[in-house]
C-alpha positions as CSV (number, residue, x, y, z in Angstrom):
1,X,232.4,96.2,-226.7
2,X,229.8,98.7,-226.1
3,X,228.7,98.3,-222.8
4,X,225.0,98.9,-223.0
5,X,224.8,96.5,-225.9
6,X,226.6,94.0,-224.0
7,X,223.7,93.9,-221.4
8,X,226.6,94.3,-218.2
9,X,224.7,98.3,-217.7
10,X,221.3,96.8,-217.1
11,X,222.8,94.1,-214.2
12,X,224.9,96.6,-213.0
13,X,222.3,99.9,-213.0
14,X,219.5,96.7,-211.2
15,X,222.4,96.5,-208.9
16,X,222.9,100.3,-207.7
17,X,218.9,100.5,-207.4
18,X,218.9,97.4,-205.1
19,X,221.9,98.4,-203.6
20,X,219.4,101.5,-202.7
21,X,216.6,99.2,-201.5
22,X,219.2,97.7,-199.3
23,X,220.6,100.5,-197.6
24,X,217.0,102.4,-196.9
25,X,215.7,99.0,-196.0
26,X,218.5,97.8,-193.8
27,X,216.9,99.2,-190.6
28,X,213.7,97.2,-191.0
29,X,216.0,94.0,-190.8
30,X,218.3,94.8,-188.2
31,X,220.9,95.0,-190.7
32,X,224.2,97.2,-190.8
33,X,224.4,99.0,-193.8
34,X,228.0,97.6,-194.6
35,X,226.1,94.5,-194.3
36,X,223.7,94.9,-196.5
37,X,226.0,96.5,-199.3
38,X,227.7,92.8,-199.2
39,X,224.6,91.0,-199.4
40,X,223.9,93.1,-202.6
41,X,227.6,92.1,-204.3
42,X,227.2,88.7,-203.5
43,X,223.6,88.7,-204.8
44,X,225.1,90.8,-208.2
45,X,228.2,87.5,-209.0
46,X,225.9,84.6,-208.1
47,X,223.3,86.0,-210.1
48,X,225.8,86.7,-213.1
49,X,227.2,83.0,-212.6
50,X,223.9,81.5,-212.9
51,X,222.7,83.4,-216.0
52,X,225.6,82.8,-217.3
53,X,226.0,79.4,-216.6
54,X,222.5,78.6,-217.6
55,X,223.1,80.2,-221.1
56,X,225.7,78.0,-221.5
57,X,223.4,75.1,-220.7
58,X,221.0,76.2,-223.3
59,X,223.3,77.4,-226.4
60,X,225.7,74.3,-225.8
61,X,226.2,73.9,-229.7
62,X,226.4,77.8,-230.3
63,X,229.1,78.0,-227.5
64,X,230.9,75.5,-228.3
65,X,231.4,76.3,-231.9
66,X,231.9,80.5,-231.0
67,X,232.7,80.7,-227.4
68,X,231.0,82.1,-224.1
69,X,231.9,85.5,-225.0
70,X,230.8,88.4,-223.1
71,X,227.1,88.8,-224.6
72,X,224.0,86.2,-223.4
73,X,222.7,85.8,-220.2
74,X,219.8,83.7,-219.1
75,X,217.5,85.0,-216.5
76,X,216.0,81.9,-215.0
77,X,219.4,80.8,-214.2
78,X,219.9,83.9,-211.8
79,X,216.5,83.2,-210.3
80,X,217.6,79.5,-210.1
81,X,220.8,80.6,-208.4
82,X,219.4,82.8,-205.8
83,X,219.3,79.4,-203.7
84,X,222.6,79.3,-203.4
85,X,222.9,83.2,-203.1
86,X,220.9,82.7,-199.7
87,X,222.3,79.9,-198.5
88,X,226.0,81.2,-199.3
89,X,224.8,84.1,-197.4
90,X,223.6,82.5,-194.6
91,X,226.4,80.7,-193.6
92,X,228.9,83.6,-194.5
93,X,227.0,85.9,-192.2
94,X,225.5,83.2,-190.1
95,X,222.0,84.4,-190.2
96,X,218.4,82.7,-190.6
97,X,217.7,81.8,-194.0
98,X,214.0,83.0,-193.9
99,X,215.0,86.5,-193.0
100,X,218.1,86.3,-195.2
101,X,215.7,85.1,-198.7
102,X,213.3,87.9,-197.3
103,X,216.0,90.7,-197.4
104,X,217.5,89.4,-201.0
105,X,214.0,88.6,-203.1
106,X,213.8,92.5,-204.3
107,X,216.8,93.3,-204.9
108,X,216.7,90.5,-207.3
109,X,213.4,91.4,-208.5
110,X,214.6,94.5,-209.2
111,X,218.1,93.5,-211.1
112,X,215.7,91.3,-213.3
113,X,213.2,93.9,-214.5
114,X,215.7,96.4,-215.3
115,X,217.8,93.7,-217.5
116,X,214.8,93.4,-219.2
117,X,215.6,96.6,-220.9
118,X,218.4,95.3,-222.1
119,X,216.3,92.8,-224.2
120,X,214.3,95.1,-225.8
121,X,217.1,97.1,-226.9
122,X,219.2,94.1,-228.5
123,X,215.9,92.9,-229.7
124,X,215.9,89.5,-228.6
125,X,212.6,87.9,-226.0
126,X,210.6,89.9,-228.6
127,X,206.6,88.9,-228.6
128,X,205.2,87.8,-232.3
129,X,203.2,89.7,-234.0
130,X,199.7,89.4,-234.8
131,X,197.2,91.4,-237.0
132,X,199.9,94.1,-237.1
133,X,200.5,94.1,-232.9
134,X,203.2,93.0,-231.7
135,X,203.3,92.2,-228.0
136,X,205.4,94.1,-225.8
137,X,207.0,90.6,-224.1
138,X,210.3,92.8,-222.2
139,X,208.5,95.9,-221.2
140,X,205.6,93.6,-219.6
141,X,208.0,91.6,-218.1
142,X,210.1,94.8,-216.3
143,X,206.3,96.5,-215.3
144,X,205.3,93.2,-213.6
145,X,208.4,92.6,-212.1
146,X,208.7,96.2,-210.5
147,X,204.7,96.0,-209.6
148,X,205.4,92.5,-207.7
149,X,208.8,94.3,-206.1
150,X,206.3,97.0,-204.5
151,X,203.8,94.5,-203.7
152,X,206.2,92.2,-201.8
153,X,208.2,95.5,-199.9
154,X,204.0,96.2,-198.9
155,X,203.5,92.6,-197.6
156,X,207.0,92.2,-196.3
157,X,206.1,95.7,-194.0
158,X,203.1,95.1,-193.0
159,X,202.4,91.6,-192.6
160,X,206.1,91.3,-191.6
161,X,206.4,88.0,-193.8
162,X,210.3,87.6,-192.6
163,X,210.6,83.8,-193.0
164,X,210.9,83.6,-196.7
165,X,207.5,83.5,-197.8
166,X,207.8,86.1,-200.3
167,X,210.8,84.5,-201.9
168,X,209.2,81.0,-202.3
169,X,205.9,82.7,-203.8
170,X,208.0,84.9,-206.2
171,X,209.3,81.2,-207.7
172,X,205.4,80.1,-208.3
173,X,204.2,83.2,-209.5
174,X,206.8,84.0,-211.6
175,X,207.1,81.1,-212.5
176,X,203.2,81.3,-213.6
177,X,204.0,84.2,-215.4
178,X,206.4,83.9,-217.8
179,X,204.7,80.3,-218.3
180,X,202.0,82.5,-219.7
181,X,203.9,85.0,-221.4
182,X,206.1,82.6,-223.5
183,X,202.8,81.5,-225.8
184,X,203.1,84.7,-227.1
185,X,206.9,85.6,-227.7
186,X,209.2,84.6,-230.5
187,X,210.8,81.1,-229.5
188,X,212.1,77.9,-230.2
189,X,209.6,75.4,-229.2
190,X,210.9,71.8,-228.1
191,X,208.0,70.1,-228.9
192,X,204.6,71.3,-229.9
193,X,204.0,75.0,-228.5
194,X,205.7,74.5,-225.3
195,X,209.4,75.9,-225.3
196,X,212.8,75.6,-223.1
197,X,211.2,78.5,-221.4
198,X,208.2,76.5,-220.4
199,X,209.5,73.6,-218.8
200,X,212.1,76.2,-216.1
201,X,208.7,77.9,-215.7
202,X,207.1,75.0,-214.4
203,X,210.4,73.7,-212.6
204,X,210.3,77.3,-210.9
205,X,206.5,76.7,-209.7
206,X,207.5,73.6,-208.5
207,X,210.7,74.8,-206.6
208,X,208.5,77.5,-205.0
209,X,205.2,75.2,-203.9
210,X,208.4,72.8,-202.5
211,X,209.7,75.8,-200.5
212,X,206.4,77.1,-199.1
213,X,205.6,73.4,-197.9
214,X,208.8,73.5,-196.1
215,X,208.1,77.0,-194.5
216,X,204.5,75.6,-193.8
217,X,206.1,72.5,-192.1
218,X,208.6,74.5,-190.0
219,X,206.3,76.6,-188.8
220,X,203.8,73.8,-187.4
221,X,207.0,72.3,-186.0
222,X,208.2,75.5,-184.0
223,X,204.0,75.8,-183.1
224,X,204.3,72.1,-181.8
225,X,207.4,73.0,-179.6
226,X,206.1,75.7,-178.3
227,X,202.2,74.0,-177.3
228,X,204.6,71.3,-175.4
């Protein structure tokens, strides 16, 4: 099995340049760098699980009649997963979840746009082709995802957004995203023009807005306490 084809060198080559992230960013958190380099490996398997797992979920015929195999991954169900990622970290390491979801939501961002890469080599998330153009689906996809990674290390510095916020907004405007960007890449719709894709898209909107209300509400609770 060749290793680039197989799509492992894109997760694990996102992981090193997390693993990066983590160790210069460490510091801001109050984080030891052993630490940190955990968070990362435990990020890396649940993230691999989920795709994985989600793959599964969505090729139930094709696996059943081939086998798992090494090859296919499924990105939304590493994004999915990354609730359980922060929560298993959390209670491993006994820390908030907030901070924990703030420290983990580039690394992941990261892993994601460089797997990416991995698509448009094996040729598969391909955009359609119109008038001789053919969209550029995976490339966009690993731009916006390393733009939004810079624009969340930004906020997460200077705003000092350490209670999660980044990581519920990265579920609705991903989400958004690749809600967008599946109208105009080769698929297999369910019904009409709207796709597999589509419907996690809008269950990742929806996990998000559900996420932000519960930061919203936590924080008028703690505001509450503290006016009494």
């Amino acid at each position: 099995m060749n290793i680039i084809e197989s799509g492992y060198f894109f997760w694990i080559l996102g992981f090193v340049i997390g693993q990066i992230y983590y160790l210069i960013d460490a510091p801001f958190f109050n984080e030891k760098p052993i630490r940190a380099f955990c968070y990362g490996v435990i990020n890396l398997v649940v993230m691999m699980i989920g795709a994985k797992l989600m793959y599964i979920v969505e090729n139930f015929v094709y696996v059943m009649q081939h086998g798992v195999g090494f090859q296919g991954f499924s990105l939304y169900g590493a994004i999915f997963f990354q609730l359980l990622s922060c929560a298993l970290i959390s209670r491993i390491f006994k820390k908030d979840s907030g901070t924990v979801a703030s420290f983990i939501v580039i690394p992941m961002i990261l892993m994601l746009a460089f797997y990416r890469i991995d698509c448009l080599i094996s040729g598969c998330c391909g955009g359609i082709t119109a008038g001789g153009f053919k969209f550029p689906t995976q490339i966009t996809e690993s731009v916006f995802c390393l733009l939004l990674s810079s624009v969340f290390v930004a906020l997460t510095h200077r705003k000092r957004l350490l209670r999660g916020q980044c990581f519920a907004w990265y579920f609705v405007i991903y989400g958004a995203f690749r809600f967008a960007i599946e109208f105009v890449r080769v698929r297999t719709n369910l019904f009409w023009v709207i796709s597999l894709s589509h419907v996690w898209s809008l269950l990742a909107i929806a996990i998000g807005v559900l996420l932000i209300l519960r930061g919203r509400a936590r924080t008028d609770f703690r505001n509450d306490v503290e006016e009494v």
